[in-house]
ROMI-295039 format. One record per residue: residue in one letter; x, y, z of N, C-alpha, C, O in turn. Coordinates in steps of 0.1 Angstrom, whole numbers, plus 5000, padded with zeros to 4 digits. Layout:
! residues N
aXYZXYZXYZXYZ ...
//
This chain:
! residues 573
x500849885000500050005000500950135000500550224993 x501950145006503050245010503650294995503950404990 x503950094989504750174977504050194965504650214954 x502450194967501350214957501350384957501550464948 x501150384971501250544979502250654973501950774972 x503650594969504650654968504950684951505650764946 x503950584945504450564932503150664927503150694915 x502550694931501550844933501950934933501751034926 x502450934940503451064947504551124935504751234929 x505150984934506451054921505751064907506151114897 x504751004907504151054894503151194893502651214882 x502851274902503151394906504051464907504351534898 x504751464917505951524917507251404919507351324928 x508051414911509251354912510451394922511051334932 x510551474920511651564935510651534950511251514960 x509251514950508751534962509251384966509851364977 x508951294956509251134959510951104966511451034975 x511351214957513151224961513251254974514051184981 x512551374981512651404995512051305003512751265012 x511151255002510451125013511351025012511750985023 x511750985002512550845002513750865014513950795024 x514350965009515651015020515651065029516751095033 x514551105037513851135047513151105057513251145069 x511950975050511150875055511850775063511250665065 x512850785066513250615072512850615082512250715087 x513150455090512250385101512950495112512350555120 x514250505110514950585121514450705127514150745138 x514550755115514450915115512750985120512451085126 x511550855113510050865118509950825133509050865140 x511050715138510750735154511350805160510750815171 x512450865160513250995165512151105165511751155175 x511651155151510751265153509451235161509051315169 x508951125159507451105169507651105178506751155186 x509051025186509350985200509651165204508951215214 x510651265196510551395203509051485209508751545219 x508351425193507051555199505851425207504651445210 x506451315209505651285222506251325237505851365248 x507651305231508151315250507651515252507051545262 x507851555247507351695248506051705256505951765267 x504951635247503551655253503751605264503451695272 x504151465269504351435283504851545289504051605296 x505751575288506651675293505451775300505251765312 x504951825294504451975287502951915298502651985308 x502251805294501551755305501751745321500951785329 x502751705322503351655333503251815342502651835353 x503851925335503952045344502652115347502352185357 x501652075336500152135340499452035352499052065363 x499551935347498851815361499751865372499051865382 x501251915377501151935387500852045388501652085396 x500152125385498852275391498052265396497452355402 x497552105395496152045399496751985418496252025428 x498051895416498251875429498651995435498551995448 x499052085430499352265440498152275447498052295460 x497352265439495852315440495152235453494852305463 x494952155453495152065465496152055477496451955482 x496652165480497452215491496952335491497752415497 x496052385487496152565490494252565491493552665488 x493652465496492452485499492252625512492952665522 x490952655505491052795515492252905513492652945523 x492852955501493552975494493153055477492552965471 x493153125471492553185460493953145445495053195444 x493153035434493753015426493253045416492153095419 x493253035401493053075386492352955385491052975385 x492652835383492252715385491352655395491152535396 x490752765404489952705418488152715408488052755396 x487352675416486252685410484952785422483852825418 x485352805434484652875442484753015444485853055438 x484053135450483553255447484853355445485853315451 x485253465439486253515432486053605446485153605454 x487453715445487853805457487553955447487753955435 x487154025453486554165448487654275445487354385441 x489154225448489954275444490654245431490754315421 x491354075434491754005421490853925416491153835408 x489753935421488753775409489153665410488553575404 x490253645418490753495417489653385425489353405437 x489253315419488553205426489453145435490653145435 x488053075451488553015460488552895458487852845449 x489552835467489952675464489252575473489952535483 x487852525471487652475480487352325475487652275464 x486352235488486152105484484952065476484052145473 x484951945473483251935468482951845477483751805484 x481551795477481051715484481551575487481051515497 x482651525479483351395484484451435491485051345497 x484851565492485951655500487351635493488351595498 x487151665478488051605469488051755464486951815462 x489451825462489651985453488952015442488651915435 x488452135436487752145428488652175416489652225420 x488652175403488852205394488352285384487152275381 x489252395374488152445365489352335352490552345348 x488352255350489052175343489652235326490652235319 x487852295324488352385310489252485307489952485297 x489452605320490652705318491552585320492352595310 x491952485327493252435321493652395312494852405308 x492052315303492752295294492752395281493252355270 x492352525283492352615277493952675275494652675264 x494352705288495852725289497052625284498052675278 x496952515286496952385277497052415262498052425256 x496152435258495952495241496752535240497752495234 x496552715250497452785240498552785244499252875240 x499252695252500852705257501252585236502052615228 x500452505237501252365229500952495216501952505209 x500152565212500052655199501252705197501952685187 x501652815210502352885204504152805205505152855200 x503952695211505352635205505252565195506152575188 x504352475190504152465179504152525168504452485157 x503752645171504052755160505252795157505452805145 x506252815166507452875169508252705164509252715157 x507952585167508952505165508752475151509852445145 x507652475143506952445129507552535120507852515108 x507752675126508252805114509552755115510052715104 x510352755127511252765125512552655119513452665111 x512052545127512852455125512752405110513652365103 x511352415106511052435085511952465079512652415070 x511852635088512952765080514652725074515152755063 x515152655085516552625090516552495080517452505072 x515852385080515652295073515652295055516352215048 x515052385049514852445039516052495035516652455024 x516552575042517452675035518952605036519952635031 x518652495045520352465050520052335035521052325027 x519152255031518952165022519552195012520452145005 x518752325009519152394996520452434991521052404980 x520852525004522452565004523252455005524352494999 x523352365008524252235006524052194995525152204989 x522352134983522652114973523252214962523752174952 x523052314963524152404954525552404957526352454949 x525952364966527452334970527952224967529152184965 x526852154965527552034958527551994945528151904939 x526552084939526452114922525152064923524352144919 x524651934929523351854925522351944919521851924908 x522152084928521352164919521052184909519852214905 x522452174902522452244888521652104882520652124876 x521952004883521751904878520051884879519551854868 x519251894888518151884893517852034882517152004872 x518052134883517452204869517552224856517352314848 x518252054855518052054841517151914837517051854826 x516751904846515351764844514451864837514751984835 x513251794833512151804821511251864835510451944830 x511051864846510351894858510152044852511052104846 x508752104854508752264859509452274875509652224886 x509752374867511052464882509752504894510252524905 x508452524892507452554906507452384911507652364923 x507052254898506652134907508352144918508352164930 x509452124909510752134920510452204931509752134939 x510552264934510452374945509052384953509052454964 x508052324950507152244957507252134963506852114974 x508052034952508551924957509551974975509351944986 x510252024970511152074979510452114992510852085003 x509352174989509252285004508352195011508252205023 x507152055004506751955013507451835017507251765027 x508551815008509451745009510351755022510451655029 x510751835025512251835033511851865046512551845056 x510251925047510151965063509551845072509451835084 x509351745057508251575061508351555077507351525084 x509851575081509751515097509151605105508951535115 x508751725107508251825112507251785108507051695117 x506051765098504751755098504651615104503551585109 x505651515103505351425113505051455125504051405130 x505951545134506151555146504551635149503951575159 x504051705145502751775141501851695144501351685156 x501551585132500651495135500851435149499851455157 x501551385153501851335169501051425173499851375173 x501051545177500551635187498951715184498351785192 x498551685172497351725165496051675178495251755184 x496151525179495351485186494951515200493751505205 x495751545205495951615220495351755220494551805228 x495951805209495652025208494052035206493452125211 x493451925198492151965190491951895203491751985211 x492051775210490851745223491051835234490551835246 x491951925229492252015245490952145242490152195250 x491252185225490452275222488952265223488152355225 x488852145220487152125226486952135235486052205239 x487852075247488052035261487652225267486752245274 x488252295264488152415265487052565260486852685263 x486452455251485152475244484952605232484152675229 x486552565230486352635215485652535206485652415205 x484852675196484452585189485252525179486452565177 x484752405170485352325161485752395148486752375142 x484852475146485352525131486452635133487252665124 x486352725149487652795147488952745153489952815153 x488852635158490352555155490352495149491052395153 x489952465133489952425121490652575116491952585118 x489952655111490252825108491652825113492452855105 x492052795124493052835131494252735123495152785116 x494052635124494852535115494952575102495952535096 x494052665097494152665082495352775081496252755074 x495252925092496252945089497352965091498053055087 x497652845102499252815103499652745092500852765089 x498852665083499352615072499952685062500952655057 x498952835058498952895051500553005055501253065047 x500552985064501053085072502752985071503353055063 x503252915074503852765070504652795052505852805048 x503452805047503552785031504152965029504552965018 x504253055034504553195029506153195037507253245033 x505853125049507353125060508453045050509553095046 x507852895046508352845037509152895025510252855023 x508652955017508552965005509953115001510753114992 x509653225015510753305019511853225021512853235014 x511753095033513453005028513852995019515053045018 x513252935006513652914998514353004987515352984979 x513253124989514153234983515153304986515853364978 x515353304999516953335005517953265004519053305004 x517353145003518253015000519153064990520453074990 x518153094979518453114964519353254963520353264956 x518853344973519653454967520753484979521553574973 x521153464990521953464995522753364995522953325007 x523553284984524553184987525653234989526653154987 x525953394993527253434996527553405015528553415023 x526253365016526853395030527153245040527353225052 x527153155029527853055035527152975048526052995052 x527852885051527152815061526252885077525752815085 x526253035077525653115079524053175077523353245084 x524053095066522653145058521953065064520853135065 x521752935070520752895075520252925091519052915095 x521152945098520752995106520853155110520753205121 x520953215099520453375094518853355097518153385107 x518753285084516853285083516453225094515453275099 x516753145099515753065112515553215122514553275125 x517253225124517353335138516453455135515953525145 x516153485121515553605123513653575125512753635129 x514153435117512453395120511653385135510653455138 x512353295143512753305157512353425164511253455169 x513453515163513253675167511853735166511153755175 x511353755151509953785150509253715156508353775162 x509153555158507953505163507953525178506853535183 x509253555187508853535200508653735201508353765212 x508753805195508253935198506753935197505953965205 x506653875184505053875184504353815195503653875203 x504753695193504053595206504553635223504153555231 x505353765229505253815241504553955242504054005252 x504654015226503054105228501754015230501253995241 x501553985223500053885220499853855239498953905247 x500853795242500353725253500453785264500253735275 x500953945262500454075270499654135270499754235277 x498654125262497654175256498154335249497454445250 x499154325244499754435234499754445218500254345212 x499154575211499754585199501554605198502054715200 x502354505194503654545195503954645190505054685192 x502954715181504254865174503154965177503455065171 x501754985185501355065193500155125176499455035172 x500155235170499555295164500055295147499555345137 x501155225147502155265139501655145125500755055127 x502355155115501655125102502754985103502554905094 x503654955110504154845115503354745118503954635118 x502554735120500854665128500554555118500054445121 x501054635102501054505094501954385095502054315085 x502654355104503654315105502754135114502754015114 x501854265121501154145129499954045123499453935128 x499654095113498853975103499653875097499053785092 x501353865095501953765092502153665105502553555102 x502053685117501753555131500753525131499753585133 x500953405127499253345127498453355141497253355143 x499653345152499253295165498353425170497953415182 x497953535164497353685163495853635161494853695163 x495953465156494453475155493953375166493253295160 x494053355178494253285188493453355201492853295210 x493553515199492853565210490953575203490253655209 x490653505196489653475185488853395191487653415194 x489653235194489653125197489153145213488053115216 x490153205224490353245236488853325240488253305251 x488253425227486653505227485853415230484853475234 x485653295230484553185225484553145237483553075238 x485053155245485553045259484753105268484653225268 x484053025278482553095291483453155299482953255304 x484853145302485653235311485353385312484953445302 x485553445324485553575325486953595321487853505319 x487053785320488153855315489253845329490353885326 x489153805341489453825355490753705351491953725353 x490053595347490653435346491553485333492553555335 x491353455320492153525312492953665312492853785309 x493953595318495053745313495953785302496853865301 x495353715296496053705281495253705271494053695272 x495753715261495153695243493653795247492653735250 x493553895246492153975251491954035240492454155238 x491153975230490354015218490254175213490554225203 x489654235230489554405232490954435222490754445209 x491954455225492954485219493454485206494254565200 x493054365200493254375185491954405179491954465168 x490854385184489454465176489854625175489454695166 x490554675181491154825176491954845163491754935155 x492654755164493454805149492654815141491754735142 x492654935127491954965116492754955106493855015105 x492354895098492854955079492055055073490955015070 x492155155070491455275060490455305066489655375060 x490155245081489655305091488255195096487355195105 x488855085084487654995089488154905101489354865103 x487054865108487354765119487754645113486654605112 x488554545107488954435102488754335113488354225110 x489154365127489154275131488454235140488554145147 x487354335140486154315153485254225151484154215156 x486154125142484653965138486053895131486853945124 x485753745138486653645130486953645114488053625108 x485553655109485753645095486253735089487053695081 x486153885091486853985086488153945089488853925079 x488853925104490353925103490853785097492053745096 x489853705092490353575086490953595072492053565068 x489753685063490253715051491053785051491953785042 x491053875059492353995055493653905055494653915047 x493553825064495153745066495353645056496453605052 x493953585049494153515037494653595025495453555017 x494053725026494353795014496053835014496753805004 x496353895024497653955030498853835027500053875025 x498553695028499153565031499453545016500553525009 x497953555011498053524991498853604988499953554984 x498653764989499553834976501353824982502253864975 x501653764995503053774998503553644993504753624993 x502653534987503253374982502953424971502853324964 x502653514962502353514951503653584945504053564934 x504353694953505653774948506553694949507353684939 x506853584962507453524960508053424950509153424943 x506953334951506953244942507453324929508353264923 x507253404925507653484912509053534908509653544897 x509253554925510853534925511353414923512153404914 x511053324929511253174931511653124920512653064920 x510853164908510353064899511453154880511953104870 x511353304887512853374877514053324882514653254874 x514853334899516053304901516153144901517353124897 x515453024903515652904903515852864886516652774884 x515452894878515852894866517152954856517652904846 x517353104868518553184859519053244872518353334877 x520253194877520953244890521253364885521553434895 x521253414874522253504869521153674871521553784871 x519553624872519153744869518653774885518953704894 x517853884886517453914897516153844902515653784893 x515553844913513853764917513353844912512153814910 x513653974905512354044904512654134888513754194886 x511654134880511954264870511354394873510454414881 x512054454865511654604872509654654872508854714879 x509854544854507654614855507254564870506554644877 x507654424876507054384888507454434897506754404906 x508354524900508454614908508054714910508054764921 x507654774900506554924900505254864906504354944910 x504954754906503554664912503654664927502954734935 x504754574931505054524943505254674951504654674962 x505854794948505954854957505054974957504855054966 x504454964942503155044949501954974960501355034968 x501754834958500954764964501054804982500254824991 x502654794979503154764999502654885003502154895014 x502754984995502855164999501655165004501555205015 x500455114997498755174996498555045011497755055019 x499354955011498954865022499254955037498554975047 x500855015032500955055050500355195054500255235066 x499955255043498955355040497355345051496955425059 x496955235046495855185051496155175069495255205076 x497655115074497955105088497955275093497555325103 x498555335081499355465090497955555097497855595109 x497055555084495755675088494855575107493955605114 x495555485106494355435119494355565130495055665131 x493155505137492755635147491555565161490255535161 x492455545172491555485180490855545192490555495203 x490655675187489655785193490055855205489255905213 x491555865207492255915220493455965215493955915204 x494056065223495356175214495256225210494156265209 x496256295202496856375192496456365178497456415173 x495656325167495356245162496256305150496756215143 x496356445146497356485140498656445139499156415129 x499356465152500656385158500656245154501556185147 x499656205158499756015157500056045140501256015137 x499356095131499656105112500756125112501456045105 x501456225119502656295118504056205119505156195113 x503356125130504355995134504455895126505355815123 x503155895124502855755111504155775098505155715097 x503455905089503455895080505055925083505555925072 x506055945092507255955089508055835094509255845093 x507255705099507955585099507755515085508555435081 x506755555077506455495066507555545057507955465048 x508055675059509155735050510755645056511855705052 x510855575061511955495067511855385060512755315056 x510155365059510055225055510255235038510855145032 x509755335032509755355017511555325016512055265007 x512055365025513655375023514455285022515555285017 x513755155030514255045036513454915020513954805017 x512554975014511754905007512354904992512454804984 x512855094989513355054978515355034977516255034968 x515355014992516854934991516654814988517654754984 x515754764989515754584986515554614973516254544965 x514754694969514654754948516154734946516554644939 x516854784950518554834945519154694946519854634937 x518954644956519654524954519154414945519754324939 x518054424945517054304935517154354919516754274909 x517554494917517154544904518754564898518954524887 x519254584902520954654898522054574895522754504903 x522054614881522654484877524554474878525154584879 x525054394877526454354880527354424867526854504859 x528854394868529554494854529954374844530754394835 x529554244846529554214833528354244832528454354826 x526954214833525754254824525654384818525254414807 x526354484830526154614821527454654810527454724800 x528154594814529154544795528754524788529054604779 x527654384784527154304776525954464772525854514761 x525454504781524454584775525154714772524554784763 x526154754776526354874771527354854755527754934747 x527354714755527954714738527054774726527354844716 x525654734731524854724721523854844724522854854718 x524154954735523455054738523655154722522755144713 x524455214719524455244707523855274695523855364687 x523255154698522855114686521155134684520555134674 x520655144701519355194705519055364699519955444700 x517655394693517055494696516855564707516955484716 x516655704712516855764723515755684727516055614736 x514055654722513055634725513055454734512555404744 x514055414723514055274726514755294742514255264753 x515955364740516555354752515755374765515755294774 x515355444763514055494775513555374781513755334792 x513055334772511955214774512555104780512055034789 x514155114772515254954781515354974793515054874800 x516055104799515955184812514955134820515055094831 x514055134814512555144821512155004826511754974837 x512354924816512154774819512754684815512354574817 x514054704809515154584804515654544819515954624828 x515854394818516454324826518054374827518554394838 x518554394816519954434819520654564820521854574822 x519854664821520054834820520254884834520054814844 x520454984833521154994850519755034857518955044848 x519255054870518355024876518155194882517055244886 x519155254880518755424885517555454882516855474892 x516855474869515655484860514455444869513455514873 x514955304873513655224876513255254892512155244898 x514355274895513755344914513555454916513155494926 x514155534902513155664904511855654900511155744904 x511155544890509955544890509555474903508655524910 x510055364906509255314919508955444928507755464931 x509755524931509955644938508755704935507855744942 x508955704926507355814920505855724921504855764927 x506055614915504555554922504555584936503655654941 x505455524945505455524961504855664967503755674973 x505755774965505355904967504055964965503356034972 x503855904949502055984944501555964955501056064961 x501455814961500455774967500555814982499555824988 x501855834989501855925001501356025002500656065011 x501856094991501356244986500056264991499856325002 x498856174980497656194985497156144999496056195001 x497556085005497356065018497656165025496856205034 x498856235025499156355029497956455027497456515036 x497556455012496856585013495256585018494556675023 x494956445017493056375023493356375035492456325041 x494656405046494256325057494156475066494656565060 x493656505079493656615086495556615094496056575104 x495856675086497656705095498156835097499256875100 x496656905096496857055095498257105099498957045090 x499257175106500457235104501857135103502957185102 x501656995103502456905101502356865081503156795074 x501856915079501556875060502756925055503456845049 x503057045056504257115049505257065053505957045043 x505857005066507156945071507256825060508156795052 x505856735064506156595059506656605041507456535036 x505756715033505856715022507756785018508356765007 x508156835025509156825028510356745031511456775026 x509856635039510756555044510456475033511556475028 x509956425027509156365016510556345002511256254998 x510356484998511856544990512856494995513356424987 x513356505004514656485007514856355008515956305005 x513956275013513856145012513856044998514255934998 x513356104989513356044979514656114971515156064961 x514956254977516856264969517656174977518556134970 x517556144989518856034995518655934988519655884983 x516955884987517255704982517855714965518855664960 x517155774961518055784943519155804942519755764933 x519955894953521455964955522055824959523055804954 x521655724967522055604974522155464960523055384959 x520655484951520255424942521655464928522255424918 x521555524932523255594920524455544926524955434922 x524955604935525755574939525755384937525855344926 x525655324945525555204942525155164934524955044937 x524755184922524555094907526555154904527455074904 x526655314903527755314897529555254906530755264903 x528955204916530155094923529754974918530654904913 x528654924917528954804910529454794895529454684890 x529754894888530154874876531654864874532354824864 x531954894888533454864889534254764889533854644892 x535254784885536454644881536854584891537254464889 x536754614905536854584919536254434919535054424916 x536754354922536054184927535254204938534454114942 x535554294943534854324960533754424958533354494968 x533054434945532254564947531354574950530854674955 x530454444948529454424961529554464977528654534981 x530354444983530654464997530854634999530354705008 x531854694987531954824987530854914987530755034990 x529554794981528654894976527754894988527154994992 x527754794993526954745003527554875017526954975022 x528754825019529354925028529255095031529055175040 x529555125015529055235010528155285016528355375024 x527055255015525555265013525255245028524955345035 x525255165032525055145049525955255055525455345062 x526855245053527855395058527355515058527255595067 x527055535046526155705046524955695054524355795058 x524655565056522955605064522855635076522055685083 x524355595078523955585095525455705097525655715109 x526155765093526855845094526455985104526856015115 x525356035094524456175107523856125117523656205127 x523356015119522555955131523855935142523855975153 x524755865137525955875148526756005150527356025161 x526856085140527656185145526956275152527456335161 x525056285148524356325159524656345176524856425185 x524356175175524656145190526256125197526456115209 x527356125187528456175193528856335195529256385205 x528456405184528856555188527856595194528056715197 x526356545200525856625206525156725199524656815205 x525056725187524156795176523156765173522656655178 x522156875161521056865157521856825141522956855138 x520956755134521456725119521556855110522456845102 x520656965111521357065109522657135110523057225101 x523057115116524457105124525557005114526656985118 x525156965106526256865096526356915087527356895082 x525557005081526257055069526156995057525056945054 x527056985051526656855037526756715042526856635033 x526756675053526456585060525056515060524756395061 x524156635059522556615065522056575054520956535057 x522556555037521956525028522156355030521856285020 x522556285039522456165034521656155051522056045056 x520956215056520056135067518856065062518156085053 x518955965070518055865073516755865075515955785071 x516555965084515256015089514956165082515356255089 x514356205071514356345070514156445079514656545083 x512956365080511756425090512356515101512056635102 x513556455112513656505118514956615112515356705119 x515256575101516156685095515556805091516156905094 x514356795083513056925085512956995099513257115101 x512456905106512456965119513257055123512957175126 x514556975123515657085133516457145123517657155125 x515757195112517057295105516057445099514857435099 x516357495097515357655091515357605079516057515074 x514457665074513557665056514657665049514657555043 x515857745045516957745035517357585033517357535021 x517557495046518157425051517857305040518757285031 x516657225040515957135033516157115016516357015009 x516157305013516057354997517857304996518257244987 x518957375011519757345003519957185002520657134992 x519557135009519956955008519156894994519356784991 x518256974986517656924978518956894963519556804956 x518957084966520057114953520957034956521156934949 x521757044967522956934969522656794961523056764950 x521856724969521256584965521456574953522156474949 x520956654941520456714929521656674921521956574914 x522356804925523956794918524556674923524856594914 x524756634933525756474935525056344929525656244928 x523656344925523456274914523256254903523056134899 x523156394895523956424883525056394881525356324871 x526056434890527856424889528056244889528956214881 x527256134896527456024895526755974881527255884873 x525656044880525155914865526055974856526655894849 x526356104855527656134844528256084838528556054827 x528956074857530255984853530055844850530955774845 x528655784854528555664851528355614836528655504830 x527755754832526855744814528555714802528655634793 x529655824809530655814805531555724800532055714789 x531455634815532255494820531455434811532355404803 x530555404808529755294802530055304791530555204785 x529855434784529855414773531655404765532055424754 x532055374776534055404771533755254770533855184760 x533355204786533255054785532654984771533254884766 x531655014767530954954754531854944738532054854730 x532155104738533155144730533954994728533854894720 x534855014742536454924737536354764735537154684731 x535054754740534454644740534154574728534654464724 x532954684719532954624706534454624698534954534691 x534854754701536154744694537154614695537954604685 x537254524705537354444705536754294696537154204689 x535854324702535054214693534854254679534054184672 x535354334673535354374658536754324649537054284637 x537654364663539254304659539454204655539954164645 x538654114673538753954669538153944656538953904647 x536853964651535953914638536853934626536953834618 x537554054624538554104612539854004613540353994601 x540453944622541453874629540853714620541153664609 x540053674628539053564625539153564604539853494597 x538253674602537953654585539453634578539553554569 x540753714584541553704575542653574578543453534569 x542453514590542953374590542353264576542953194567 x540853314581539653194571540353244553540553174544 x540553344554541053414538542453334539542553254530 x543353344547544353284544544753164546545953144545 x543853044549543552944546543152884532543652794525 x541852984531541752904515542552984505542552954493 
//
């Protein structure tokens, strides 16, 4: 039956059959089931003893007691029942139960996936197998499908182990069935986007060596236990801020949902408190003040982030050579993200400043625009052999054509294309800026706005024209570069004791405008504009120059060889 089962499987996917086979053994299925059983015992073992505590503290007030609550802390008293045997609230335990095995589950399922994935991957490109594996008749999605159910197989084993216990706890606690179904759906979902990011880092970071796998886990890790020690403080982790979207990628966000359903009072639950996340708004609507609304939003939010991916996925696993992303899909992707954190920044939960709270918003989103189109620069900007190969045949383009290559040729330099990203991103700040009530804050931001988008293009130059360099190291230069200017005024800030005004031509490469607006007089801004202005003229210049000397000696070359070539063939025959 098993090898009926399997011969299914590889006639679907062939690579998926490849990972089970070398995966599945008897060994390796009782090591993983024997871990996530001894766990549950484990994990059992420390709740049942709450129950014998509890039975030493009769006449005593516990969480778990079932007699009358105290009018200060609500804690119920611990008394007997009629066989003179402790009372229990058997459902809050097993409620707490749930959600202790969720949220390590969650945390052990992302991560150990994460680490699993990416370390698979980076080993088979070290050993070449990769290349070999894409050149089978397979589509490059079934591969990489194959891959991402393939390699985590012992983790969803370990899962299954513990499935049976979580759902009888969840009834036991009297959630209902269909939202610990809902709930399962999207850790899966949630699994499949965590997933699918390994793989792409896999793909595009193989410089960083046996590092790279536990890069992605660690950072995975990091986010989930931030998330999951807000959640379980009854906190928005980033408060008002358009960061908030950050919290629809934890699935474990949909848990205080689960926790709403339960006959417990608010006194017994001190955690996961529904109140708290029914506040967050998008575009001012309540999303989350009803299961189904925050269901889809996370379905939707979950879709369009496996769908960029995979896009990456499915260009770099085929051609190491090009970027995850072309530039038309970049004028998509980053206007998308812009109108999304848009929708976080305007929220308003009927207390404060509400102008201030915009003010604050909309100038983390200008960090974030910053931080958004540096991954453009790095995903779009191409290396100095490609811009060789293309600047041979630049020449030979119409001004019109040129335009157009600039604009969306894979091989043209990327300056072009992040000043348009720049310009979709901005329209759409713009107008939020001008619909939203920011009355004497509007002029600063539209301000800070400017200068913000002359650093990232001044940043966006600069580093396209270091990578065209003869330097073997010009990645790191460019990298270094670039990270160096950002943080240059922010540290010399806080060593000299200054305002960023105070730097001079220094202040054109801050980080934060905003507060560069802030602390400098009106001249101040205009002159960082013109500066910005001229130092990235003076680089594409010299870049348009370089290029085109480079193209020049290039063909001239390859015209020699050809003339070299014909008159051997002539002096032959």
């Amino acid at each position: 039956m098993i090898d009926t089962l399997l011969d299914k499987v590889g006639n679907w996917n062939p690579q998926l059959l490849r990972e089970l086979k070398g995966r599945l053994t008897s060994k390796n299925m009782v090591i993983s089931a024997g871990i996530a059983a001894l766990g549950q015992i484990l994990l059992y073992l420390y709740f049942k003893s709450r129950f014998v505590e509890i039975g030493h503290r009769l006449g005593r007030r516990d969480r778990y007691c079932t007699g009358p609550g105290n009018y200060y802390d609500r804690l119920p008293l611990c008394i007997k029942n009629t066989k003179g045997i402790a009372e229990f609230n058997h459902s809050l335990w097993s409620l707490d139960f749930f959600i202790t095995l969720s949220i390590i589950g969650i945390i052990g399922l992302l991560v150990i996936g994460v680490y699993l994935l990416i370390d698979d991957l980076a080993r088979e490109e070290k050993q070449g197998t990769l290349s070999f594996i894409r050149l089978s008749p397979q589509n490059s999605k079934n591969i990489l499908l194959g891959k991402l159910l393939g390699v985590p197989v012992l983790v969803y084993l370990a899962l299954l182990v513990i499935l049976p216990l979580h759902f009888g706890l969840g009834l036991a606690a009297h959630i209902p069935a269909h939202l610990i179904l809902a709930f399962y759906a999207v850790v899966a979902v949630s699994c499949f986007l965590f997933y699918s990011a390994a793989l792409l880092f896999a793909l595009t970071g193989t410089g960083l060596g046996g590092l790279q796998a536990w890069l992605g886990s660690g950072l995975t890790l990091g986010f989930l236990l931030i998330m999951a020690i807000a959640c379980l403080k009854n906190q928005i982790p980033f408060g008002k801020s358009p960061l908030n979207w950050l919290v629809v990628f934890y699935p474990g966000y949909i848990l205080p949902y689960l926790v709403s359903k339960t006959p417990h009072s608010l006194g017994l639950i001190d955690y996961l408190n529904i109140n708290d996340f029914a506040r967050l708004t998008w575009f001012s609507r309540s999303l989350w003040s009803n299961p189904s609304t925050a269901f889809t939003f996370t379905f939707v939010n979950y879709g369009l982030g496996i769908y960029w991916l995979w896009y990456g996925l499915d260009r770099r696993f085929q051609n190491r050579s090009i970027s995850p992303l072309s530039k038309g899909q970049s004028y998509w992707l980053s206007s998308s993200t812009m109108f999304v954190l848009i929708g976080f920044a305007v929220q308003h939960w009927g207390y404060g400043n509400y102008e201030q709270n915009l003010f604050d918003n909309f100038s983390v989103v200008l960090v974030l625009q910053l931080i958004l189109c540096g991954g453009l620069m790095a995903a779009l900007s191409p290396h100095r052999k490609t811009l060789q190969t293309w600047s041979r045949y630049r020449h030979q383009k119409s001004k019109k054509n040129l335009l157009w290559d600039l604009m969306w040729g894979e091989k043209s330099p990327a300056t072009l294309a992040i000043a348009l990203n720049l310009f979709s991103t901005s329209t759409i700040l713009l107008a939020a800026i001008f619909l939203t009530p920011l009355a004497q804050y509007r002029l600063p931001l539209i301000m800070a706005l400017l200068v913000s988008n002359g650093v990232i293009l001044l940043y966006a130059s600069l580093a396209q024209w270091l990578l065209l360099q003869k330097n073997k190291q010009r990645v790191i230069f460019a990298i270094v570069a670039v990270v160096a200017l950002l943080f240059i005024p922010s540290l010399a800030t806080s060593v000299l004791r200054v305002t960023l005004s105070d730097l001079g031509i220094l202040s054109i490469f801050s980080i934060v405008p905003v507060l560069f607006v802030r602390d400098s007089a009106t001249f101040m801004p205009l002159f960082s504009l013109v500066s910005q202005g001229l130092a990235i003229a003076l680089i594409n210049f010299q870049m348009t120059r370089q290029l085109r000397q480079l193209g020049e000696s290039d063909m001239k070359a390859l015209l020699a060889d050809n003339y070299r070539s014909q008159e051997q063939l002539s002096g032959v025959s």
